[in-house]
Rosetta silent file (secondary structure, phi, psi, omega in degrees, C-alpha in Angstrom):
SEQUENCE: XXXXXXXXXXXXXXXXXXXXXXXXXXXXXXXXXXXXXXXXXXXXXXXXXXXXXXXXXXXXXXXXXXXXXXXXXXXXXXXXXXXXXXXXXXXXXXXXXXXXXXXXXXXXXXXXXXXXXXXXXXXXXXXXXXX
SCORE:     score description
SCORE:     0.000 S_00000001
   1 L     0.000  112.495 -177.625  226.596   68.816   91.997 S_00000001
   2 L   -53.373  -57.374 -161.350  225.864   72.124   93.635 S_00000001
   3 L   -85.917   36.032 -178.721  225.085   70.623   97.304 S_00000001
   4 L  -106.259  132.116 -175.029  228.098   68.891   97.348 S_00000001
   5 L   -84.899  158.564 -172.205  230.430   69.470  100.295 S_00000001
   6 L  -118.997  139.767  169.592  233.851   70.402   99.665 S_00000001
   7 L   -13.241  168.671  147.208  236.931   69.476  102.296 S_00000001
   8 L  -113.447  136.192 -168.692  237.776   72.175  104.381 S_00000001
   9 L  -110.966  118.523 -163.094  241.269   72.949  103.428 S_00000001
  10 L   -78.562  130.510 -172.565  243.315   73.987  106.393 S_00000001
  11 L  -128.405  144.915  162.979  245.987   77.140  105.757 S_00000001
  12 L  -100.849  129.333  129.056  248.450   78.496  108.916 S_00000001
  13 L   -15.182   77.888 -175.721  248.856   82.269  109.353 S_00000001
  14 L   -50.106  -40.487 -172.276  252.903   82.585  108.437 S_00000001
  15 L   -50.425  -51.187 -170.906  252.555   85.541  110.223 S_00000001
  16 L  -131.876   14.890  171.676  250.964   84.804  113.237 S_00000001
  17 L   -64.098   98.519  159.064  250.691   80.785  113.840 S_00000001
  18 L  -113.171  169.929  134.432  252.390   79.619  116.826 S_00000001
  19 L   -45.676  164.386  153.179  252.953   76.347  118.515 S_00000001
  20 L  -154.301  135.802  167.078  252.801   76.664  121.964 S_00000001
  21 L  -103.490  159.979  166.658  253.038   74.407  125.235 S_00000001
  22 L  -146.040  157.312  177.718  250.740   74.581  128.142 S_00000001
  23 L  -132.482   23.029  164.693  249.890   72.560  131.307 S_00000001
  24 E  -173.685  173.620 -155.475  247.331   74.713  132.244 S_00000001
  25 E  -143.148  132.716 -174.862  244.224   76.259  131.348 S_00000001
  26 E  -116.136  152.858  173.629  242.535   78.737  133.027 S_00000001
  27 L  -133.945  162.377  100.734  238.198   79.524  131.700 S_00000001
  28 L   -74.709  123.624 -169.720  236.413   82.602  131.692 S_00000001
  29 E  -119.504  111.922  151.970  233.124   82.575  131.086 S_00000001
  30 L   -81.694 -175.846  157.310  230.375   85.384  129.764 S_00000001
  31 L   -42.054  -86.975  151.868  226.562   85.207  128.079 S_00000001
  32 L     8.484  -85.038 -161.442  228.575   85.207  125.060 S_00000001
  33 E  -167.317  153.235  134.755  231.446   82.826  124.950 S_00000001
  34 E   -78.811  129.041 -176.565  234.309   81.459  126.654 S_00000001
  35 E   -89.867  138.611 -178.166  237.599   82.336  126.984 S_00000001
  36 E  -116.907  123.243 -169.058  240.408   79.885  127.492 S_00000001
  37 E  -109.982  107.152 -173.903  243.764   81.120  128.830 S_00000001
  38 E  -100.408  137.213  159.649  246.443   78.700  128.360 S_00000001
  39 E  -145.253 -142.426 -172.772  249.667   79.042  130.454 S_00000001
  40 L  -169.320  147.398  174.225  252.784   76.809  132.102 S_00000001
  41 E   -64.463  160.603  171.193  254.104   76.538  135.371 S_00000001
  42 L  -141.431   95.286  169.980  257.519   78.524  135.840 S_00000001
  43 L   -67.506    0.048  177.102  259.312   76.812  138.893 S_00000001
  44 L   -97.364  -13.045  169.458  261.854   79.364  138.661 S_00000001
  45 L   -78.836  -40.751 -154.297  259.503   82.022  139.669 S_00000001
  46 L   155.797  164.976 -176.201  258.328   80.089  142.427 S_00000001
  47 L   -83.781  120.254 -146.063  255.938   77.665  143.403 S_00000001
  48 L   104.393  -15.998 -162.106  252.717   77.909  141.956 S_00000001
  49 L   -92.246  128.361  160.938  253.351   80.344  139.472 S_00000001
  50 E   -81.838  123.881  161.971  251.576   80.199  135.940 S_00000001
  51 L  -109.647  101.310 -150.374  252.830   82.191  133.359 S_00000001
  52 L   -62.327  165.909  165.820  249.983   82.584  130.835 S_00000001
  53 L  -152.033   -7.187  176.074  250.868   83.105  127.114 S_00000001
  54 E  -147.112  131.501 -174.805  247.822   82.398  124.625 S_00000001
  55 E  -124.899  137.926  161.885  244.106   83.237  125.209 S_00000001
  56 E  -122.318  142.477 -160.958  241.633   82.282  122.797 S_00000001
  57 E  -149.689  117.587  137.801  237.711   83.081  123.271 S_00000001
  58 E   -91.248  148.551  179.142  235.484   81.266  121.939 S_00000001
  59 E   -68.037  170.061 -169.177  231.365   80.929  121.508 S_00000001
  60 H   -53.456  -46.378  178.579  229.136   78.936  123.714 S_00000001
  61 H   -85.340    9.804  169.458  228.226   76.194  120.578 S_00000001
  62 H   -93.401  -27.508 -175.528  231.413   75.844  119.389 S_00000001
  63 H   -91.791   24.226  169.860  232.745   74.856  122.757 S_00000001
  64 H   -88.976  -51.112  162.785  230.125   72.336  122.967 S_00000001
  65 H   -77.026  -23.067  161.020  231.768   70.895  120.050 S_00000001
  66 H   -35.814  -69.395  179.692  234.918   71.714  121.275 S_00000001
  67 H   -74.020  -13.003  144.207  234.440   69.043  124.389 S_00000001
  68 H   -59.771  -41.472 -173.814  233.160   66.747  121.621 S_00000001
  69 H   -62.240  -43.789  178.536  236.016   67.118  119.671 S_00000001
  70 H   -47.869  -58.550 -174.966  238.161   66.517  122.867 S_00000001
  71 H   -62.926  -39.048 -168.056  236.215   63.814  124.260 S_00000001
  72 H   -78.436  -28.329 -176.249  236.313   61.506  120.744 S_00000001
  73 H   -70.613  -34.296  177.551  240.292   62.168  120.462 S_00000001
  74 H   -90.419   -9.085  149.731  240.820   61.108  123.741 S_00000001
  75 H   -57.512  -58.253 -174.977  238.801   58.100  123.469 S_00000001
  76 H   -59.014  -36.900  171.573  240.796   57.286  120.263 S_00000001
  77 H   -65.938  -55.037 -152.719  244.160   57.637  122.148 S_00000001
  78 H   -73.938  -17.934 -165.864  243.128   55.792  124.971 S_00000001
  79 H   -82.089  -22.008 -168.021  241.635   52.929  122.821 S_00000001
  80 H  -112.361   -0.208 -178.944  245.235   52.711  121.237 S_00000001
  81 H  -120.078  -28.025  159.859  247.506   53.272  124.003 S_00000001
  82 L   130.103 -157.460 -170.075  245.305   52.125  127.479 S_00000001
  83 L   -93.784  155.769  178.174  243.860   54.713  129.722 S_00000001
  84 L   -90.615  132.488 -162.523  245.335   58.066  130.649 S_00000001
  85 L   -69.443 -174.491  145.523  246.088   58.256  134.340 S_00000001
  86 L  -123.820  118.235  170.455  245.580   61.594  135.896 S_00000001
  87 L   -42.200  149.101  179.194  247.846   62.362  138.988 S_00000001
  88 L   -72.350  150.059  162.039  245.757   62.229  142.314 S_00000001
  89 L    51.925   10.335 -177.599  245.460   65.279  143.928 S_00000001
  90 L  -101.239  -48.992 -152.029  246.187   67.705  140.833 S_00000001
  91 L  -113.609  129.108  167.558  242.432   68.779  140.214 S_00000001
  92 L  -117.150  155.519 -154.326  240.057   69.649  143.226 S_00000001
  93 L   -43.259  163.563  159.206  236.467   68.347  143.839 S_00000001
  94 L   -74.841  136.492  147.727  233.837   70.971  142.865 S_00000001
  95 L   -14.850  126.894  153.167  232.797   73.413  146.031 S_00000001
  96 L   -86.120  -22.831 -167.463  229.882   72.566  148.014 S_00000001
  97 L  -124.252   62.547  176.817  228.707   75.618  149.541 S_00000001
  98 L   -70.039 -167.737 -177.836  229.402   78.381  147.392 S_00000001
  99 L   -90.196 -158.132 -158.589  229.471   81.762  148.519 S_00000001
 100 H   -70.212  -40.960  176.063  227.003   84.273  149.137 S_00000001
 101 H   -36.244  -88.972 -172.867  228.246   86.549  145.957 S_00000001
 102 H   -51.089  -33.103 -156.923  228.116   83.802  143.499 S_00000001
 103 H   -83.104  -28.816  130.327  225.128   82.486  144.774 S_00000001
 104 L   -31.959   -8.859  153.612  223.489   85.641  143.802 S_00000001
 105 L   -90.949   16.767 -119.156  224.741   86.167  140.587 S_00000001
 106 L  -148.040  102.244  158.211  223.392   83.090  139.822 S_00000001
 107 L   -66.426  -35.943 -170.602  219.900   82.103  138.117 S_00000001
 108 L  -137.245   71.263 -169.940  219.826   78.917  138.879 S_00000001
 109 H   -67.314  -30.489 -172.849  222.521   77.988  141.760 S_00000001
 110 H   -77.178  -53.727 -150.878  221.042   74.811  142.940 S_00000001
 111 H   -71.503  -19.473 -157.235  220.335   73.139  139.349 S_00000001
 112 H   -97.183  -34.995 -179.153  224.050   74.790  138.309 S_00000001
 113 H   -94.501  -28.872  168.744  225.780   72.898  141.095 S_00000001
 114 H   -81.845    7.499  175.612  224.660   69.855  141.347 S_00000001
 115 H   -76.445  -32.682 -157.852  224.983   69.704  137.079 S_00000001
 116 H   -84.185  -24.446 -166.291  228.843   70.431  138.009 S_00000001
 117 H   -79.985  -17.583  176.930  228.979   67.828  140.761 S_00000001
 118 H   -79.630  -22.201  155.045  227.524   65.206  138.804 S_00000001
 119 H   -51.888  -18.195 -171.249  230.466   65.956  136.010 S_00000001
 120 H  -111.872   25.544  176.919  232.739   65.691  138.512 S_00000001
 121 H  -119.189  -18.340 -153.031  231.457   61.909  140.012 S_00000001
 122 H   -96.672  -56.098  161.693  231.353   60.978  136.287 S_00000001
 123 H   -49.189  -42.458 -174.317  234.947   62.131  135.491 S_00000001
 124 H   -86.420  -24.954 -170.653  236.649   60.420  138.944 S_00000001
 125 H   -75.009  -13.481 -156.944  234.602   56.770  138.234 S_00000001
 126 H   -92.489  -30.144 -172.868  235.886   57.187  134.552 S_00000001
 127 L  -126.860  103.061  164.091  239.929   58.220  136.347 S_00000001
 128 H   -88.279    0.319  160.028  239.576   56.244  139.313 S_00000001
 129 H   -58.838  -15.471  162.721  242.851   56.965  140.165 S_00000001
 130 H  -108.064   25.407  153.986  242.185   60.299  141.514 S_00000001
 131 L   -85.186    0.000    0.000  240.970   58.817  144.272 S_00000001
Protein backbone atom coordinates (compact mmCIF):
# COMPACT_ATOMS: atom_id res chain seq x y z
CA UNK A 1 0.00 0.00 0.00
CA UNK A 2 1.64 3.14 -1.28
CA UNK A 3 -0.44 5.69 1.07
CA UNK A 4 0.40 3.91 3.93
CA UNK A 5 2.05 5.82 6.78
CA UNK A 6 5.15 4.60 8.14
CA UNK A 7 6.28 5.30 12.08
CA UNK A 8 8.52 7.99 12.38
CA UNK A 9 11.60 6.41 13.68
CA UNK A 10 13.37 8.65 16.12
CA UNK A 11 17.55 8.72 15.83
CA UNK A 12 19.80 11.13 18.48
CA UNK A 13 22.71 13.12 17.02
CA UNK A 14 25.85 11.18 18.94
CA UNK A 15 27.48 14.15 18.17
CA UNK A 16 25.47 16.79 19.23
CA UNK A 17 22.35 15.48 21.49
CA UNK A 18 22.31 16.81 24.87
CA UNK A 19 20.15 16.46 27.89
CA UNK A 20 19.83 19.48 29.56
CA UNK A 21 17.96 21.01 32.73
CA UNK A 22 16.12 24.24 32.79
CA UNK A 23 13.69 26.15 35.08
CA UNK A 24 13.33 28.78 32.84
CA UNK A 25 12.40 29.81 29.53
CA UNK A 26 12.78 32.91 28.10
CA UNK A 27 10.51 33.64 24.16
CA UNK A 28 11.47 35.67 21.40
CA UNK A 29 9.26 36.26 18.96
CA UNK A 30 9.53 37.41 14.99
CA UNK A 31 6.98 37.22 11.69
CA UNK A 32 8.76 34.08 11.29
CA UNK A 33 9.07 31.92 14.31
CA UNK A 34 9.85 31.72 17.82
CA UNK A 35 12.71 31.31 19.66
CA UNK A 36 12.84 29.63 23.03
CA UNK A 37 15.87 30.19 25.29
CA UNK A 38 16.06 27.78 28.01
CA UNK A 39 18.26 28.58 31.07
CA UNK A 40 18.61 27.84 35.17
CA UNK A 41 18.91 29.95 37.99
CA UNK A 42 22.62 30.13 39.41
CA UNK A 43 22.25 31.23 43.17
CA UNK A 44 25.85 31.39 43.34
CA UNK A 45 25.98 34.25 41.01
CA UNK A 46 23.44 35.98 42.81
CA UNK A 47 19.94 36.43 43.09
CA UNK A 48 18.08 36.44 40.08
CA UNK A 49 20.57 35.34 37.82
CA UNK A 50 19.69 32.98 34.78
CA UNK A 51 22.31 31.39 33.09
CA UNK A 52 20.95 30.46 29.64
CA UNK A 53 22.41 27.37 27.85
CA UNK A 54 20.12 26.01 24.86
CA UNK A 55 18.07 28.12 22.37
CA UNK A 56 16.00 26.52 19.92
CA UNK A 57 13.79 28.58 17.26
CA UNK A 58 11.14 27.38 16.02
CA UNK A 59 8.11 28.24 13.31
CA UNK A 60 4.86 29.84 14.16
CA UNK A 61 2.69 26.29 13.25
CA UNK A 62 4.80 24.10 14.81
CA UNK A 63 4.58 25.94 18.07
CA UNK A 64 0.95 25.80 17.82
CA UNK A 65 1.44 22.19 17.99
CA UNK A 66 4.04 22.53 20.27
CA UNK A 67 1.40 23.97 23.11
CA UNK A 68 -0.76 21.06 21.93
CA UNK A 69 1.73 18.69 22.48
CA UNK A 70 2.38 20.31 25.96
CA UNK A 71 -1.07 20.82 26.91
CA UNK A 72 -2.19 16.83 26.20
CA UNK A 73 1.07 15.58 28.25
CA UNK A 74 0.25 17.59 30.98
CA UNK A 75 -3.25 16.62 31.10
CA UNK A 76 -2.03 12.96 31.01
CA UNK A 77 0.30 13.54 34.04
CA UNK A 78 -2.09 15.33 35.93
CA UNK A 79 -4.88 12.72 35.26
CA UNK A 80 -2.35 10.12 36.79
CA UNK A 81 -0.73 11.89 39.51
CA UNK A 82 -3.52 14.93 40.65
CA UNK A 83 -2.97 18.46 39.63
CA UNK A 84 0.32 20.30 39.35
CA UNK A 85 0.50 23.16 41.81
CA UNK A 86 2.32 26.17 40.61
CA UNK A 87 4.03 28.31 43.40
CA UNK A 88 2.07 31.66 44.00
CA UNK A 89 3.82 34.51 43.12
CA UNK A 90 6.45 32.88 40.59
CA UNK A 91 4.70 34.13 37.27
CA UNK A 92 3.29 37.79 36.98
CA UNK A 93 -0.20 38.87 35.70
CA UNK A 94 -0.02 40.18 32.09
CA UNK A 95 0.59 44.27 31.93
CA UNK A 96 -2.28 46.46 31.61
CA UNK A 97 -1.12 49.53 30.12
CA UNK A 98 1.60 48.85 27.92
CA UNK A 99 3.91 51.34 26.83
CA UNK A 100 3.91 53.84 24.29
CA UNK A 101 6.80 51.90 22.11
CA UNK A 102 5.07 48.64 22.08
CA UNK A 103 1.90 50.06 21.56
CA UNK A 104 3.14 51.29 18.32
CA UNK A 105 4.80 48.50 17.04
CA UNK A 106 1.77 46.87 17.35
CA UNK A 107 -1.12 46.17 14.67
CA UNK A 108 -3.54 45.32 16.71
CA UNK A 109 -2.71 46.34 20.54
CA UNK A 110 -6.14 46.30 21.92
CA UNK A 111 -7.36 42.82 20.32
CA UNK A 112 -3.48 41.51 21.26
CA UNK A 113 -3.99 42.32 24.92
CA UNK A 114 -6.96 41.47 25.93
CA UNK A 115 -6.29 37.80 23.82
CA UNK A 116 -3.23 37.62 26.44
CA UNK A 117 -5.34 38.60 29.43
CA UNK A 118 -7.96 36.25 28.77
CA UNK A 119 -5.03 33.34 28.70
CA UNK A 120 -3.98 34.50 31.70
CA UNK A 121 -7.74 34.38 33.69
CA UNK A 122 -8.00 30.93 32.02
CA UNK A 123 -4.59 29.63 33.28
CA UNK A 124 -5.08 31.08 37.20
CA UNK A 125 -9.00 29.46 37.39
CA UNK A 126 -7.34 26.22 35.93
CA UNK A 127 -4.04 26.83 39.00
CA UNK A 128 -6.07 28.44 41.47
CA UNK A 129 -3.41 28.39 43.67
CA UNK A 130 -1.67 31.28 42.26
CA UNK A 131 -3.92 33.24 43.81
Amino acid sequence: MENEKKPIEYRRDPEDFATRYANNVHLESSVWDMKITFGQTDLMLGPNIIVQHTAITIPWPYAKIFLYLLQTTIAAQEAEVGHIDVPANILAPPFEAPNQEMLDRLKHPKEGLAAVHKVWEEFVTANPEMK
